[in-house]
C-alpha positions in Angstrom: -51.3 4.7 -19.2 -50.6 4.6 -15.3 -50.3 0.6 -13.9 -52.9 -0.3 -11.6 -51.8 -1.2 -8.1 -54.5 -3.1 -6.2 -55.0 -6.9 -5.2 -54.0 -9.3 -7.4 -57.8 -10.9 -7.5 -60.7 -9.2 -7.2 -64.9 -10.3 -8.4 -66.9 -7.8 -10.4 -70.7 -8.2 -9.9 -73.9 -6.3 -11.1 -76.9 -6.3 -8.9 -77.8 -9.9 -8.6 -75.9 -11.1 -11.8 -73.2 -13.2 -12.8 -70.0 -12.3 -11.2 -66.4 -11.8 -12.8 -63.5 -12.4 -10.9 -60.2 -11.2 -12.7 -56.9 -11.8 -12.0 -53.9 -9.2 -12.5 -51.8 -10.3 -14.8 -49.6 -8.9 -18.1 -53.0 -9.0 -19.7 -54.4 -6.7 -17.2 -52.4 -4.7 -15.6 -53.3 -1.4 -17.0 -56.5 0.3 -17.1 -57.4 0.2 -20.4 -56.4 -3.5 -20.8 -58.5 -3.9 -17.3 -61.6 -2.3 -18.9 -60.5 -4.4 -22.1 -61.1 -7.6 -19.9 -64.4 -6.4 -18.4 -66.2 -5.5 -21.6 -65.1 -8.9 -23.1 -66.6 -10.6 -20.6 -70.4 -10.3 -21.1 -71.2 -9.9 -17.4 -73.1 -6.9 -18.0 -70.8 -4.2 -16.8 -69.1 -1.6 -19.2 -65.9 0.1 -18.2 -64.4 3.1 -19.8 -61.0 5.0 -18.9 -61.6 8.4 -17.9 -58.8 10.7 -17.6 -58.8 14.4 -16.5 -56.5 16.8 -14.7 -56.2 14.6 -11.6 -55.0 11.8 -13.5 -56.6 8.6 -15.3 -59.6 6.6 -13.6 -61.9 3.3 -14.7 -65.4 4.2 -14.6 -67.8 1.1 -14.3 -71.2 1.5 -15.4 -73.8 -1.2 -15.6 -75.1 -2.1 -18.6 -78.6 -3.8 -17.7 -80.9 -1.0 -16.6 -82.0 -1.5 -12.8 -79.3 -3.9 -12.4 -78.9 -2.9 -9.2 -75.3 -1.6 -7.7 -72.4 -3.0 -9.4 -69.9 -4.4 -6.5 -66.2 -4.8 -6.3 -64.7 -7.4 -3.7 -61.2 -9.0 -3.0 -59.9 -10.1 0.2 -58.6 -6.9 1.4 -61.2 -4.1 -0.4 -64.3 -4.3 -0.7 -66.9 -1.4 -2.3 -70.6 -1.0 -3.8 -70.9 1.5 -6.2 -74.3 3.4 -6.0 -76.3 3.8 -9.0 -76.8 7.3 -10.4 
């Protein structure tokens, strides 16, 4: 499973929810241990590793319908993901 190589912090947050901030750490530090620590977390966002011939990705998908758009925020990314 490839390591993940991003901030150290970043904060989860659906729509107008309760926000997660996770830290990387030996705990997290690979996508399906990252998506591990989301769905634990009861903030109302599920992640699932997706992996096809491009390589392996974490797919966040909110788990309150009409949520809103799930964001993803550190001090040096920052992203909204749009709602399909």
């Amino acid at each position: 499973m490839p390591t993940i190589r991003c901030p150290d912090r970043f904060t989860l947050k659906a729509g107008s929810g309760t926000a997660l901030t996770i830290t990387l750490n030996s705990s997290s530090n690979t996508l399906a241990k990252l998506g591990a620590t989301i769905n634990a977390s009861g903030v109302g966002i599920n992640a699932s590793v997706l992996t096809d011939s491009a390589g392996s990705m974490l797919s966040l998908v909110s788990g309150t319908s009409g949520a809103g758009d799930i964001s993803v925020t550190s001090n040096s990314i920052a992203a909204t993901v749009a709602r399909r």
